[in-house]
N, C-alpha and C positions, 0 to 999 in steps of 0.2 A: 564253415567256421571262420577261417580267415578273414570273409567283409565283413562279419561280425566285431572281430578283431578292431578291424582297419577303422568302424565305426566307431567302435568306443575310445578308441585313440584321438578320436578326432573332435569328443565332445569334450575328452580331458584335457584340451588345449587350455593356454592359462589367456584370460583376459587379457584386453588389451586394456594402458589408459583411458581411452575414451571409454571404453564398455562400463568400467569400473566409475568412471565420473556420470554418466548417464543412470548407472543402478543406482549411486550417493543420492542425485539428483530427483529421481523417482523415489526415494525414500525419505527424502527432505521436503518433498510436497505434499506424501501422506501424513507425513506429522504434522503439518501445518494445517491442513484440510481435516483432521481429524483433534489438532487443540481447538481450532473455531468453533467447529460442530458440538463439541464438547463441551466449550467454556470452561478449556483446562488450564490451571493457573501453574503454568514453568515459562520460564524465559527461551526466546527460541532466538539464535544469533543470525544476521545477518552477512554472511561474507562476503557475498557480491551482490553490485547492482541489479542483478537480476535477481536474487535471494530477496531482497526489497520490494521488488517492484511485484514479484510473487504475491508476497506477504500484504500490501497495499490493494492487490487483487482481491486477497482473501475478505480483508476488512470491508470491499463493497460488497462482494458476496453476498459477506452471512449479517451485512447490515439491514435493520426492519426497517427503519423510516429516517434516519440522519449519519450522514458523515463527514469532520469535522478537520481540516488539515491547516496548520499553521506551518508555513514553506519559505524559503529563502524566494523559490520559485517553481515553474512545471518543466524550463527547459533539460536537456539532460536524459542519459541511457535510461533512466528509472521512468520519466513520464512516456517516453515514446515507447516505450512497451507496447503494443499493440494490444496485447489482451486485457492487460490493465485500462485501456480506452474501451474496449468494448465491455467491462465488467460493470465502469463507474454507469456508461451509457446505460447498461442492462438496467443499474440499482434506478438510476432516474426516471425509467419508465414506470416505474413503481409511482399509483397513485400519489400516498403522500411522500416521496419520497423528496430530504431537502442535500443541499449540499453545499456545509457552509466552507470559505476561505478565507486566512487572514494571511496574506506575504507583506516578504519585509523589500521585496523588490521595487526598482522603479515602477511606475504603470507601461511604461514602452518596450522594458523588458520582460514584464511579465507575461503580455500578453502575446509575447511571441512562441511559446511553445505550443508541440502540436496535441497536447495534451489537452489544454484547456480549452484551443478554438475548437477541438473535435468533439467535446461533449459542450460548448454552448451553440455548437451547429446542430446537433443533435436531439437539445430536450427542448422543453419548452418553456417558453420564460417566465422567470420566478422560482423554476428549481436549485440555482446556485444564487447564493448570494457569497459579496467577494467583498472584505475591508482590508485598507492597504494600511500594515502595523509600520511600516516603513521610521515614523516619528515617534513611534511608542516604544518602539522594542530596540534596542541598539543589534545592528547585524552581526550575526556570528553563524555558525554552521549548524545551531541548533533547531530541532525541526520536529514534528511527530504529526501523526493521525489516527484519530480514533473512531469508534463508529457506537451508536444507540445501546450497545451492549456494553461498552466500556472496555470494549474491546482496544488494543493502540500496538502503535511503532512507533518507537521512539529514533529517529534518524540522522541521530548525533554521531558525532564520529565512531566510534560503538553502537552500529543499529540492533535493536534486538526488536522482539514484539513479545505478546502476554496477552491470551484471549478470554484468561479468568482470573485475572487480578485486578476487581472490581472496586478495592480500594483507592490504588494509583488510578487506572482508568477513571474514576468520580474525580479523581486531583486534578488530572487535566485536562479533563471539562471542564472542571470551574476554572483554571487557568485559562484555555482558550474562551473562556466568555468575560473574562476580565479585558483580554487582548481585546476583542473587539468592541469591548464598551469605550475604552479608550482610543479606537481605531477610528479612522473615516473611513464610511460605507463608501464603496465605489458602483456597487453591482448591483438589486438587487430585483 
C-alpha cells in the first residue's frame, strides 16, 4: 500500500510553467487545425511569432490550388519557421498549385530571406508569381494571407486569422488583386 501511496503523490505534483505552456500550445494548434478543416468562422488571435507562423502553416495546408500573401517582407522569426517552409513547399507540389506575392519591400531586401529562396529552390518555375507594391501601397506594417478558400491572417499589429469568414476573406482577394494590377510584376 505505501508505493501505491508514494505513486499517487507523485502524479499529484502541480505542473510546471513550461508543462502548462506546452498543454496551451497543443490546445492552440487543435483549434487552428480543427477551424481550417472546418471552415469555422471565429477569430483566432495571434500572440506570438510563432502563433503566426503556425496559422500561415495552416493556410498552405488546407489551401486547394492558390495562396495569396501581401508582406512588408519574408525576413523575420515568422518566415524561418522551418515547417512553414516545408508546408508552402508541400502546397506547391500540388499540380495546379499557384503562389502569388505582392511586397512592399526593396527587391534586395526582399530577396533575402530564407523563406522565399527555399521554396523558389524547391518548386518549379511558374508556381510563384511575385509584384513588388513597393510604389503602390505606402509602407506601414500592414500585411495579411489568404488561401482559395478564403481562408486569411491578417498580420497587422493585432494578428488574428478566420478560416470561415468567407465575406472578409472575398474583400481581400479583391484587395490583393487590385494591389497587383497596380503593382509591377517582378517574378513570374
Amino acid at each position: 500500500m505505501a508505493l501505491f501511496r508514494r505513486h499517487n503523490q507523485g502524479e499529484n505534483k502541480p505542473k510546471t510553467e513550461e508543462e502548462k505552456r506546452r498543454e496551451l500550445e497543443v490546445e492552440y494548434h487543435r483549434i487552428i487545425e480543427e477551424a481550417a478543416r472546418d471552415e469555422k468562422n471565429f477569430e483566432i488571435y495571434c500572440a506570438t511569432t510563432e502563433h503566426y507562423a503556425y496559422v500561415l502553416k495552416t493556410l498552405f495546408k488546407y489551401a486547394r490550388n492558390e495562396v495569396c500573401i501581401f508582406t512588408l517582407g519574408f525576413n523575420g522569426d515568422i518566415f524561418d519557421d522551418k515547417d512553414l517552409i516545408l508546408e508552402a513547399i508541400k502546397f506547391l507540389n500540388k499540380h495546379e498549385a499557384k503562389f502569388k506575392v505582392a511586397h512592399k519591400e526593396s527587391k534586395e531586401d526582399f530577396l533575402r530571406g530564407k523563406f522565399l529562396k527555399s521554396v523558389l529552390n524547391a518548386t518549379e518555375k511558374g508556381k510563384v508569381e511575385i509584384w513588388d507594391a513597393s510604389k503602390v501601397v505606402p509602407i506601414n506594417d500592414s500585411c495579411f494571407c489568404l488561401n482559395d478558400n478564403y481562408s486569411f491572417a491578417d498580420g497587422s499589429q493585432n494578428s488574428k486569422a478566420n478560416f470561415g469568414n468567407k465575406e472578409v476573406g472575398k474583400f481581400m482577394a479583391n484587395l490583393f488583386i487590385e494591389i497587383i494590377i497596380k503593382s509591377e510584376r517582378v517574378l513570374s
